[in-house]
C-alpha positions in Angstrom: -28.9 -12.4 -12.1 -26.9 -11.3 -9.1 -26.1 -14.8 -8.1 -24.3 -15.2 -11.6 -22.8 -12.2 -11.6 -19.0 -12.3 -11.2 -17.2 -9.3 -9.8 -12.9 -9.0 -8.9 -11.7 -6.1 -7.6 -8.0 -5.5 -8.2 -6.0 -3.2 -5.2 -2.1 -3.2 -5.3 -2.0 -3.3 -1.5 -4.7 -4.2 1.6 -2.7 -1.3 4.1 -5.2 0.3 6.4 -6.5 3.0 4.3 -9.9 4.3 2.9 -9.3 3.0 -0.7 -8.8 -0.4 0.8 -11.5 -0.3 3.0 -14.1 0.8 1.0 -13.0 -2.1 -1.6 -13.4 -4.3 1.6 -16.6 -2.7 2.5 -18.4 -3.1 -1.3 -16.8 -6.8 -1.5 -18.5 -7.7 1.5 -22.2 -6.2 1.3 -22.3 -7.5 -2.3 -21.5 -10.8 -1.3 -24.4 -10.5 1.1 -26.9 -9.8 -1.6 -25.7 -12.4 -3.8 -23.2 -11.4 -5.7 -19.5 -13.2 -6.1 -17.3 -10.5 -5.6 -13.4 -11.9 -5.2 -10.5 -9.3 -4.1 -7.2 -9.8 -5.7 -4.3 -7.4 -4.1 -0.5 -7.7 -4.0 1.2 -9.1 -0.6 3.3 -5.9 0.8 1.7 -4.2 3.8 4.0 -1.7 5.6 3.7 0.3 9.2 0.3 1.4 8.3 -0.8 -1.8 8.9 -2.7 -4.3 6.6 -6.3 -5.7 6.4 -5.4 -9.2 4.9 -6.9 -10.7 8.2 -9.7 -8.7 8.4 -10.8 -9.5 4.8 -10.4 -13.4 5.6 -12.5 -12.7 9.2 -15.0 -11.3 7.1 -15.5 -14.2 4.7 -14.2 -12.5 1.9 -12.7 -14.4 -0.7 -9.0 -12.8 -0.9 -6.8 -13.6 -3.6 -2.5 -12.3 -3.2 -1.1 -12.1 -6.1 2.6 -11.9 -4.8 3.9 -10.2 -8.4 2.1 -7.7 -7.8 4.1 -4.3 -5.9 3.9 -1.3 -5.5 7.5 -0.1 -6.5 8.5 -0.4 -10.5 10.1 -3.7 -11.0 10.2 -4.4 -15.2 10.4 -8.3 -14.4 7.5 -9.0 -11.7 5.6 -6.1 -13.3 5.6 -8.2 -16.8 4.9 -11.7 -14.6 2.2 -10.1 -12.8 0.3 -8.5 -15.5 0.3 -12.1 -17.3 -0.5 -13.5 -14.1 -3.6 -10.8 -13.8 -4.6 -11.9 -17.3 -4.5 -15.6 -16.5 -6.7 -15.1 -13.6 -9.2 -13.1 -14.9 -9.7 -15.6 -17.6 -9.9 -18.1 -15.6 -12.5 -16.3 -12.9 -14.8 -15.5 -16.3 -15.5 -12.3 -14.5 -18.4 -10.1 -15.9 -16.9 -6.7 -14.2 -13.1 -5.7 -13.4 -12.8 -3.0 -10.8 -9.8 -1.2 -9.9 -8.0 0.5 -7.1 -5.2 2.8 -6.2 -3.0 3.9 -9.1 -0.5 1.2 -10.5 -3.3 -2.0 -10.3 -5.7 0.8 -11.9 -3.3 0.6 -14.5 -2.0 -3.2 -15.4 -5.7 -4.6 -14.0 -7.8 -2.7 -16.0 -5.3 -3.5 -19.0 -5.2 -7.3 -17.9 -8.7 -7.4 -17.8 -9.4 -6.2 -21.8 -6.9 -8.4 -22.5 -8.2 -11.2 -21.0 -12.0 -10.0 -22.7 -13.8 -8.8 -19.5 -17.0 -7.2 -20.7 -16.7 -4.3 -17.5 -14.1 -2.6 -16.6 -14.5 0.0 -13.9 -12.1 2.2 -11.6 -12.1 4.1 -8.9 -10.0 7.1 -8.4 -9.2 7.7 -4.8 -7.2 10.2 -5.6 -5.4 11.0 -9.3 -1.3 9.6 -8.9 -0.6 13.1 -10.4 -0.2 16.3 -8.7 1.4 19.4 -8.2 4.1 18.1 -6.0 5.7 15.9 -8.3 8.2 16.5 -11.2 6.5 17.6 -14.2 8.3 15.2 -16.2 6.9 12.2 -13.6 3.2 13.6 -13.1 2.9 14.1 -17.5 4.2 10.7 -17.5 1.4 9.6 -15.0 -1.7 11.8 -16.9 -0.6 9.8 -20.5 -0.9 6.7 -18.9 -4.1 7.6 -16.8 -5.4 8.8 -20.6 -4.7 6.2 -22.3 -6.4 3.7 -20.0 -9.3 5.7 -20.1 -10.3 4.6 -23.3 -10.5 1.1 -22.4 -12.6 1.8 -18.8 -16.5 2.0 -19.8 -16.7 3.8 -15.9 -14.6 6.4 -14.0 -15.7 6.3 -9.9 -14.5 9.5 -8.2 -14.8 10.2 -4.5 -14.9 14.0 -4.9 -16.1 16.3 -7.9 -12.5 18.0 -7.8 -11.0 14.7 -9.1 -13.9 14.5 -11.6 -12.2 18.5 -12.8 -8.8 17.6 -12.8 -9.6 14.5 -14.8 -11.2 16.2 -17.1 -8.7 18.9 -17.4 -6.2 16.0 -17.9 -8.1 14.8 -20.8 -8.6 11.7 -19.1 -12.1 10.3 -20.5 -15.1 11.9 -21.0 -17.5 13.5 -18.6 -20.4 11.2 -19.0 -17.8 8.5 -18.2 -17.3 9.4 -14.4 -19.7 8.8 -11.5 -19.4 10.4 -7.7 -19.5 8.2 -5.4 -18.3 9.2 -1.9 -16.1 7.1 0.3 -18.4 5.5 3.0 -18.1 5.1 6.5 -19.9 3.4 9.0 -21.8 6.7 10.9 -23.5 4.6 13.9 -20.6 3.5 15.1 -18.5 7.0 15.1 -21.6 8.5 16.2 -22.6 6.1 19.4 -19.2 4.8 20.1 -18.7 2.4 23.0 -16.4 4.5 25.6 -16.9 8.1 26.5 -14.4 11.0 26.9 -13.5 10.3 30.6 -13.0 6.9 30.2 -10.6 7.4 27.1 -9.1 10.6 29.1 -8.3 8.2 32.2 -6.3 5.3 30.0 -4.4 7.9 28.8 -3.4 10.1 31.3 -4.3 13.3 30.6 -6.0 15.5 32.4 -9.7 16.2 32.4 -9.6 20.1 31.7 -7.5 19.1 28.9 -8.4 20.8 25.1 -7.0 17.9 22.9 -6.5 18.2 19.2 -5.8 15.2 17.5 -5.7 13.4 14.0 -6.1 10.3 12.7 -3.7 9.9 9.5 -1.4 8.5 7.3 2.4 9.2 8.1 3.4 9.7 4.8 4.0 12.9 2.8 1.0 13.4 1.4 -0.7 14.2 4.8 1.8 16.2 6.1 2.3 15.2 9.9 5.2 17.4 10.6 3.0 20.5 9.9 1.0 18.8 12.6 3.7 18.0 14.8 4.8 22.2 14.3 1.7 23.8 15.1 1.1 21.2 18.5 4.5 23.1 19.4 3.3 26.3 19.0 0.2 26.1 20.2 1.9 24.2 23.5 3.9 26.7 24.2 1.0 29.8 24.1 -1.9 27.2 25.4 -1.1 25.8 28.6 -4.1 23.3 28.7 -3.4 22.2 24.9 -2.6 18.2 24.4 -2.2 16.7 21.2 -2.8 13.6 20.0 -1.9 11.8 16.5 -3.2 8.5 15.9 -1.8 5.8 12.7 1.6 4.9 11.4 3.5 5.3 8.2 7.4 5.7 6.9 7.3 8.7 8.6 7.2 8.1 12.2 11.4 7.8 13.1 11.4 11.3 11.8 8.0 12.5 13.8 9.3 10.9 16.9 12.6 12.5 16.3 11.3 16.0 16.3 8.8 15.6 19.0 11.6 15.0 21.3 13.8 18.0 19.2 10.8 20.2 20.2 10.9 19.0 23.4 6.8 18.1 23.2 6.9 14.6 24.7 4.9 15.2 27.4 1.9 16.8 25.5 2.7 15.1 22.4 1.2 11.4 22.0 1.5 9.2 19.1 -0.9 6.1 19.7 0.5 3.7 17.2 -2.2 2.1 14.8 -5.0 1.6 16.4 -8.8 -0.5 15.7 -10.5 1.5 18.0 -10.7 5.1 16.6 -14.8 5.8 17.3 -13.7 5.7 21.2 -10.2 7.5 20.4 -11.8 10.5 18.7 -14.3 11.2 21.9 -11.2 12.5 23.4 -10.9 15.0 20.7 -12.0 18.8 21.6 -10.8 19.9 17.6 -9.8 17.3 14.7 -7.0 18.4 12.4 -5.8 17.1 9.4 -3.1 18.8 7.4 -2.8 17.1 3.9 -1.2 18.7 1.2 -3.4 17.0 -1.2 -7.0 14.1 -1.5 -9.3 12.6 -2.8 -12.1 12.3 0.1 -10.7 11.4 3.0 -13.0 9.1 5.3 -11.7 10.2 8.5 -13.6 14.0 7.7 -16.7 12.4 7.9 -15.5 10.6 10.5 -14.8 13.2 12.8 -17.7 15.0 12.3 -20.2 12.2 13.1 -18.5 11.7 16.2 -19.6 16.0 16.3 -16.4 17.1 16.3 -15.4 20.6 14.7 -12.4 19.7 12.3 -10.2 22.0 10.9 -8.8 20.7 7.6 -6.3 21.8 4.7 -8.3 23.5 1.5 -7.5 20.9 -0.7 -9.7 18.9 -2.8 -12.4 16.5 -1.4 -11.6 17.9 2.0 -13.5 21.5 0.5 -16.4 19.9 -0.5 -16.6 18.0 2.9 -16.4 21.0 4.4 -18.5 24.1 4.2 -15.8 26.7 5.6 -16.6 28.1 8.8 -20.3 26.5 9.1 -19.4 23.0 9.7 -15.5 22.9 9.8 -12.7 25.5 9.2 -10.2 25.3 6.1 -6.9 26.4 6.1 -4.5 26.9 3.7 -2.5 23.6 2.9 1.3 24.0 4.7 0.5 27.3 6.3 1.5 26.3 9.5 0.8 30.5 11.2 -2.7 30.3 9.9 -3.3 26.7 11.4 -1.4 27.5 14.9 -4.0 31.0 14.8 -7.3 28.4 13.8 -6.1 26.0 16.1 -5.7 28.5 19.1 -8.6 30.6 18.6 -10.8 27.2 18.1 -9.4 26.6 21.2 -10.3 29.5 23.5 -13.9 29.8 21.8 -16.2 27.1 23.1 -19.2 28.7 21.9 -17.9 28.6 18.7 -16.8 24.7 18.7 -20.3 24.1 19.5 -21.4 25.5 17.0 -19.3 23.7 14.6 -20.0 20.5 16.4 -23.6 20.6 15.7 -23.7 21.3 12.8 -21.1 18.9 11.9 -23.5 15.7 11.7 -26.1 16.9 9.4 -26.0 15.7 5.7 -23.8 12.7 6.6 -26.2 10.4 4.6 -24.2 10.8 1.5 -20.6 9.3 2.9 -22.8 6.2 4.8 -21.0 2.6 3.5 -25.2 2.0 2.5 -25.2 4.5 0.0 -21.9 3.9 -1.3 -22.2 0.0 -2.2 -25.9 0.9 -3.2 -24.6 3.5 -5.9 -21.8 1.0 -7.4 -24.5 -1.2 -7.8 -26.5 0.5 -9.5 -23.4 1.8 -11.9 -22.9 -2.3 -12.6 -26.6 -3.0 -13.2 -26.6 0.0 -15.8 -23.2 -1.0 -17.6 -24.8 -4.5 -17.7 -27.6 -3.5 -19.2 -26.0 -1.2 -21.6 -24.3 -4.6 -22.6 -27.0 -6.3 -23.1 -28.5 -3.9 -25.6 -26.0 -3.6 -28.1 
């Protein structure tokens, strides 16, 4: 059956991000066991970087759909949904499954349209939340609702999402499934270079304590209330470096108030990079200050790599995390309670040991394996559930 099995997953964008690499991730290892599994996403990219070449490397097949955008746009919106419709038709696909919020939304409506059996979607993250306007994130909760009823399976990353669905009345309960972002744990946990070597190519010094994140520069994750607490804890922490890896719209502003703060020389922003299992064994502490998740893969990340992370107490990051066993949380924009964590994680070795080892242990669950093995398994029962009515 898997042979004739036909499976698109819709994204709106391949930027380098954990949505679109797990979608990358479950296109390719199904492939691999047989499967047809074709990727459709929109062509915009941005500074964060894109992984339209690395899906072609890997022999996916990659479909752009160039209609398809991010932004609002009443015409290209209207072409592309018809486009998505024509295309599905055409591809005779058994199972539609969505990504990020605005293809979640037109795919899993082209794809009834166009009389796909399946339609599935994962939420990496609701498009509401407490940030927005109310009049905005309402707007976004209808439309979430509404499509629910057409979706026979809701894929969350974390169990919080699962709640605030629920408490959205968006579908049902026994229409969601957890299934954690996965990550490849070998090679964050035997990486190829070692602290000194990654110490030496950047020039700082070996007694060095360097906090760093790997992130987004958007406002969702918050980099200026990194880029604030590395200037506070600079100035008490003469040994303190700080390191911030990734790109994003914000990173004019970041690099404006590094030099404001006059941080430059402790301060450094790597740019995107491919190599981050190397980058993060420069790491003493990992901190990412997110004002709001789903799961973020670079938790998991960290910690296979045994580093102690201090992260915001916001959704998936809290179940991640077990609070001061393997990881601290700290309240989300409370930049005097992350400067305190940051410094007393700092002067405490005994203690980041402590979080280090026990940061590795029950990993299993976020491995890309057990992932793509648990969307299977969702397909095969929706198919079968099909085939008995």
């Amino acid at each position: 059956m898997n042979a004739k099995l036909r499976i698109l997953h819709i994204i709106t964008r391949l930027i380098i991000g954990g949505a679109q690499e797990n979608t990358l991730y479950t296109a390719e290892i199904l492939n691999k066991k047989g499967y047809h599994v074709d990727v459709l996403s929109g062509p915009q990219t941005g500074p964060e970087g894109n992984l339209i070449e690395n899906a072609k490397r890997r022999n996916i097949p990659l479909f752009i759909e160039k209609r398809i955008v991010r932004e609002i746009n009443p015409i290209k919106d209207l072409f592309g949904f018809f486009r998505l419709v024509q295309f599905i038709r055409r591809g005779r696909y058994d199972i539609v499954h969505t990504h990020s919020s605005k293809a979640g939304i037109s795919g899993r409506w082209a794809a009834w349209l166009a009389g796909c059996p399946i339609i599935v979607h994962t939420v990496h993250g609701w498009a509401f939340h407490d940030y927005q306007k109310p009049w905005l994130r309402s707007f976004y909760i209808v439309l979430e609702r509404f499509t629910s009823i057409i979706t026979q399976g809701l894929i969350a990353v974390s169990r919080k999402d699962i709640l605030k669905g629920l408490a959205s009345k968006i579908g049902r309960r026994s229409d969601y499934a957890l299934i954690r972002s996965g990550i490849e744990i070998e090679e964050f946990s035997s990486p190829k270079k070692g602290r000194s070597e990654m110490i030496r190519e950047f020039g700082i010094p070996q007694n060095a304590k360097v906090v760093g994140t790997v992130t987004r520069f958007s406002p969702q994750k918050s980099p200026m209330t990194f880029v604030h607490t590395a200037a506070e804890v600079i100035r008490k922490v003469p040994e303190a470096f700080f390191i911030m890896v990734g790109d994003g719209p914000l990173r004019g502003k970041i690099e404006s108030e590094v030099r404001i703060l006059g941080i430059e020389d402790r301060m450094i922003l790597t740019g995107l990079r491919l190599d981050v299992p190397d980058l993060l064994q420069m790491f003493d502490i990992f901190l990412l200050t997110s004002l709001w998740e789903g799961l973020p893969r670079v938790i998991p990340q960290a910690m296979a790599a045994g580093l102690p992370v201090i992260a915001s107490n916001v959704d998936g990051n809290a179940e991640i995390i077990k609070n001061n066993v393997n990881g601290i949380l700290v309240q989300p924009g409370n930049i005097n309670q992350t400067i305190e964590t940051v410094i007393q994680l700092i002067k405490d070795k005994q203690r980041r040991q402590q979080l280090s080892d026990n940061a590795r242990y029950g990993l299993e669950e976020y491995s890309v394996d057990s992932m793509v093995e648990a969307i299977e398994d969702l397909y095969m029962r929706f198919l079968r559930g099909n085939a008995n009515r």
